[in-house]
Phi, psi and omega in degrees: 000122184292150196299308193321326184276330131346308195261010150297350202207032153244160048077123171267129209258170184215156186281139174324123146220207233278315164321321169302336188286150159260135200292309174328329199288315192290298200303286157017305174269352163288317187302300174311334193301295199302325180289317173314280163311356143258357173293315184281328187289325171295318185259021173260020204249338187216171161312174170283304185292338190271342187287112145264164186251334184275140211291358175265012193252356183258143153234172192080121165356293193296300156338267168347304170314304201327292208315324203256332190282325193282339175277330202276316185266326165244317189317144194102270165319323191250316172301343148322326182279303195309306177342306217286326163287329146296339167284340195273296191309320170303309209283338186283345193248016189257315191289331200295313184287331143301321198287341179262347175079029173276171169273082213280308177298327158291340182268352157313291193304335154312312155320291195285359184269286220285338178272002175262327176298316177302304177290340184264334181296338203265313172325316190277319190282315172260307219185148191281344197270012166009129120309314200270002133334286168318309181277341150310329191285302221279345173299316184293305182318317196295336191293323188286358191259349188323332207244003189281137142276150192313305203304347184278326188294309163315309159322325173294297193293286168296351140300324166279291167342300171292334169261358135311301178302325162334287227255316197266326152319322189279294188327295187295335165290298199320307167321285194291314194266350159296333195280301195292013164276002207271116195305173180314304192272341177284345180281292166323313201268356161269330162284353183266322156331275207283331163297344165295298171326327192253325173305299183312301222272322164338270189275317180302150192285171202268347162268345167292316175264018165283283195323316166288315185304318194286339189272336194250021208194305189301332191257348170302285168319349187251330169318297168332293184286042253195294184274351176234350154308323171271010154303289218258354173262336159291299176310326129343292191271324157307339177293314191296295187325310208258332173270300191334286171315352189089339215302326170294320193284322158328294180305306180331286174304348199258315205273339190260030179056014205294116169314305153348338176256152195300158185268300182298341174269347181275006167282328186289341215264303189306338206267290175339304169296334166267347144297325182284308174293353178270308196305296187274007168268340136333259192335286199311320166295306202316294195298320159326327209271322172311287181328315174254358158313304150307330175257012211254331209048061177263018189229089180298134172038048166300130203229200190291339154318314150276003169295291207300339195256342188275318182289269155024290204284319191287344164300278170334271171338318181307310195279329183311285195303335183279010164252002192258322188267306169328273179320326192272300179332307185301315164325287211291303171295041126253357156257139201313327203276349156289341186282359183252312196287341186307290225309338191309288180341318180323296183255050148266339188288293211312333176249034181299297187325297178324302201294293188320310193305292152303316161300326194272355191252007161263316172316323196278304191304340181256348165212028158261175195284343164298332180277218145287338184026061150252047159273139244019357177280346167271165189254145197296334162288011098350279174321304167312334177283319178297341168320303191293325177239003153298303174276002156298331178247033135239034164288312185295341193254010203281304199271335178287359169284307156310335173285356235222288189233144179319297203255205156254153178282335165311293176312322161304265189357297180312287167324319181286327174276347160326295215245355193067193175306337170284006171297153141300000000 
């Protein structure tokens, strides 16, 4: 069927609604929203060139704790979990739409156009550390796996994974023992480098400082994604792999008591989950615990080998913990008296895009020079605070929004260039 003749005979679509959801999904992503913001909110505190992540790059007690509670728990971790849900969402909005006799790969791909545009407005107006960029290019990829059976896709996931941690490990060791190699003056001429940087974002007006991200920073970021698709294209495809299988839509029936589900396959389905959450919270803490012993420098005179080994294990632990953070939510959300405080998360998910979106035009005003210009003048256990109560109060406002309105305004936008005039 030629695409004109598709969109002759679509449909006027309507937004998923809440009986359609699966709800475990929306919470998940609520939950991810608050690690993502606290990961960002540290590094929208310093520069691209200037961001360390390690609690020894801090001073003061309190700083230090931030760093370290924010490196063990979040870095890491949650844009890997949104990763593993975009990918669960292509496989929930291709079927849904199949199923309607809609045209599902243009309008994905239609999707991934308006989310790369959504990601370079964001880049360019707020902030160099974009996500959605990434995940539109990386997106383009995803569309070819639609038709993979799960084992070919595990097979895929574990191919990708291992040449991410290769390569994006090797990078960062490679990185961390050049910068402390650096001669006196080449030390000097870099520091000099990230103190311009930190003037612009201080003191510069807000088109000087568009103007930098886009001549100085933009091509560092397209370099970037490069070395990180194939992260975010295995996590991906664990997403398509985990709808393929079924395994959310199971839980879904299993939490809502649906009598229709088998009772023995929904024990095996519990036990699979507790397989999961046992294996990888072992891996993921354990190699956590490696990752900072090294950066801790609790290892006299660690040298590239252990960087290289060091780098390594928090690659492998990210994804070991976003399965790990996964499972225990799913654990917890089958039982009812967890299910009402989870559910606060639900409509923070629901609005995620809206939220994320929100988060970066309070960050740039609190900490670029259009602002507040407190970037590095706040000390980051501030900044964790300040985390704390962005998503709070937008866990609060979240859900009396939703008795209101369907969507996000974000979320809309997005759907209306989906579909076009046929959005509702």
């Amino acid at each position: 069927m030629n695409q004109s003749k598709e969109d002759t005979h679509l449909e006027r679509p309507i937004p998923v609604s809440v009986g359609e959801r699966l709800q475990a999904v929306d919470m998940l992503r609520g939950f991810a929203l608050i690690g993502v913001l606290l990961v960002n909110t540290q590094m929208y505190n310093d520069t691209m060139m200037g961001f360390s992540a390690s609690p020894l790059s801090y001073t003061g007690a309190a700083n230090q704790v931030a760093a370290l509670l924010i490196q063990i728990f979040a870095t890491g971790k949650f844009y890997t979990l949104f990763s593993f849900l975009f990918g669960l969402g292509f496989y929930l909005f291709t079927e849904r739409l199949t199923e309607k006799g809609l045209p599902a790969i243009s309008l994905f791909r239609r999707r991934l156009l308006l989310l790369l545009c959504i990601g370079f407005f964001h880049f360019a107006l707020f902030w160099h550390g974009d996500i959605l960029m990434s995940y539109a290019l990386t997106g383009f990829l995803l569309m070819a796996f639609r038709k993979k059976q799960p084992q070919q896709l595990k097979k895929w996931i574990i191919i990708l994974l291992c040449l991410s941690i290769l390569v994006i490990g090797g990078l960062m060791a490679l990185q961390s023992v050049s910068l402390e190699s650096l001669s006196p003056q080449q030390a000097e001429m870099y520091e000099a480098q990230i103190q311009q940087t930190v003037s612009q974002y201080q003191e510069g007006s807000y088109p000087a400082t568009i103007g930098y991200r886009l001549t100085q920073e933009l091509p560092i970021v397209l370099l970037s994604t490069i070395f990180i698709i194939p992260k975010l294209l295995a996590l991906f495809l664990a997403g398509l792999y985990a709808g393929k299988t079924r395994i959310f839509q199971k839980l879904h029936d299993l939490s809502s008591q649906d009598d229709s589900t088998d009772k023995s396959e929904s024990t095996e389905l519990q036990e699979q989950v507790r397989r999961i959450w046992r294996t990888s919270g072992l891996i993921g803490w354990s190699l956590t615990a490696v990752y900072v012993v090294v950066d801790l420098q609790l290892i006299p005179g660690a040298g590239l080998a252990a960087r290289l080994a060091a780098e390594w294990a928090r690659e492998i632990s990210t994804v070991a913990l976003c399965l790990f953070y996964i499972t225990s939510l799913l654990q917890l959300w089958q039982h009812p008296r967890w299910q009402q405080p989870l559910a606060f998360f639900q409509g923070v998910g629901r609005l995620a895009l809206t939220h994320y979106l929100t988060q970066s035009v309070i960050l740039s005003l609190v900490f670029y020079g259009h602002g507040l210009g407190l970037l590095r003048r706040m000390p980051l256990w501030q900044g964790m605070v300040l985390s704390l109560v962005i998503y709070t109060l937008q866990l609060l406002v979240s859900r009396p929004y939703l008795r209101r309105f369907r969507q996000g305004p974000a979320e809309y936008l997005w759907r209306k260039g989906t579909y076009g005039k046929r959005a509702a």
